[in-house]
C-alpha positions, -999 to +999 in steps of 0.1 A: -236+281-147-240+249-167-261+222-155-227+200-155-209+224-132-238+216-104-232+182-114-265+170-127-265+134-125-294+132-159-264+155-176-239+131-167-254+101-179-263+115-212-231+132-218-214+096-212-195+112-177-186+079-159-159+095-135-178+085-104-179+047-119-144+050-127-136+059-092-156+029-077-137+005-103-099+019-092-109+016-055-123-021-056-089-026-081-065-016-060-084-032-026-083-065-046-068-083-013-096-075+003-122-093-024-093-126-020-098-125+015-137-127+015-133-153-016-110-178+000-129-171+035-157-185+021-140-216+005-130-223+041-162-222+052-174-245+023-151-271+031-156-271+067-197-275+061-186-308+038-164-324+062-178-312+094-211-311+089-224-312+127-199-284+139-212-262+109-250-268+125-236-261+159-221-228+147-253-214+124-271-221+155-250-205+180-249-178+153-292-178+152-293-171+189-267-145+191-289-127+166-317-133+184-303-123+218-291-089+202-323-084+189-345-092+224-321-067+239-326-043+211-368-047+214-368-042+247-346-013+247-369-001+222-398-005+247-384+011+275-381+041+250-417+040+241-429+042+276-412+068+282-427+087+256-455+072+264-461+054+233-477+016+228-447-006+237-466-040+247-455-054+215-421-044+215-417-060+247-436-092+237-413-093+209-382-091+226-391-116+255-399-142+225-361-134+205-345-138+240-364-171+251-355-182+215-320-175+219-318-196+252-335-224+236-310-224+208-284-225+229-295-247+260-311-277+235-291-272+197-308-301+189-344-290+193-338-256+174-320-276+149-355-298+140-377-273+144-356-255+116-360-280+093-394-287+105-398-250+090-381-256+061-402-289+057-436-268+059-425-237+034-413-265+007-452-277+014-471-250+012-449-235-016-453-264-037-484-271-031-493-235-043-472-245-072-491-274-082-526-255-079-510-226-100-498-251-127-536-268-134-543-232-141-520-232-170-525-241-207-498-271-216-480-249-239-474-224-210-451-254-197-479-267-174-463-298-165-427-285-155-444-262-128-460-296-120-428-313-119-412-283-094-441-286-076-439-318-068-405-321-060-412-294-034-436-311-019-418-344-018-389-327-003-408-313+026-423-348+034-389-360+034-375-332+056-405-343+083-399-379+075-362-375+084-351-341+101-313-350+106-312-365+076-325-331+059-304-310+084-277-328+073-284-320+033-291-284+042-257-279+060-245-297+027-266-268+007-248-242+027-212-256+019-220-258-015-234-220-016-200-209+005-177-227-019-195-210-052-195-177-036-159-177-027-146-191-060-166-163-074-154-141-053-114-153-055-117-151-094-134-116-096-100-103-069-075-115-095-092-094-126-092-068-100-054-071-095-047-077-133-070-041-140-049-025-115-014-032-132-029-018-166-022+016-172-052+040-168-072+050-197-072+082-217-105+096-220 
């Protein structure tokens, strides 16, 4: 028996066999609805984020505590388990009391959870440019010392403007988040209508 007959995959690649590939392409091509769907899904969501801002924030934070409640739920499940078995399951239970309590406190005060987000934002953009800027004084100037400077910088500035002004900042991250939506779904629309015009060509001969 031949080592393509047990379907090597190394045999495949290097004889150029690209059936499997072909069979991914003719499924996404002729599910090409489903791709439009996604793509014009996330132009809605886009839109909504630009012109209603606040009831996109609501919903990402309803949406953060659901997560979190399922995941509580989850950890303690998952600590009941271990004792059973008699297993360490302190933490598991520590960390499931802390996703639940987090997940009542995003829903009971939105507008706490909402500035301590950006307060986290506003301290990663910090430390991470601040990291920056140290790394970049460790650079020769031809190494492009100064544009590591510059990003560091920004960074920084940005997180002192988050703390400075939190809604202000959660209003430019909801902004962010439209702006990611609206790219992704064009991207997504455009790549379902080359799926639809592969699917009316003819197949190829091999």
């Amino acid at each position: 028996m031949s080592k393509s007959d047990t379907g090597d995959p190394m045999h495949a690649f290097a004889t150029g066999d690209v059936r499997s590939d072909d069979n991914v392409n003719d499924v996404l091509a002729h599910n090409w609805w489903l791709v439009a769907i996604r793509g014009v899904l996330g132009i809605a969501v886009g839109v909504i984020a630009f012109i209603m801002p606040a009831a996109t924030m609501l919903a990402l934070i309803l949406l953060f505590a659901a997560y979190m409640l399922v995941d509580g739920v989850f950890a303690i499940v998952a600590a009941v388990r271990a004792a059973r078995q008699r297993d360490r399951w302190g933490l598991f239970v520590l960390e499931g009391v802390a996703d639940i309590a987090a997940g009542v406190i995003a829903v009971l005060w939105p507008g706490i959870t909402l500035v301590a987000f950006v307060f986290l934002v506003a301290a990663w953009a910090i430390v991470s440019g601040s990291l920056a800027l140290m790394a970049a004084f460790r650079l020769n100037i031809e190494h492009g010392r100064w544009w590591l400077v510059l990003g560091g910088a920004a960074s920084v500035v940005y997180g002192i403007l988050l703390i400075v002004a939190p809604l202000i900042g959660a209003l430019v991250l909801t902004w962010w988040f439209g702006a990611y939506a609206l790219v992704f779904g064009i991207a997504l629309l455009v790549w379902s209508f080359r799926l639809k015009a592969r699917q009316a060509q003819p197949p190829m001969r091999r």
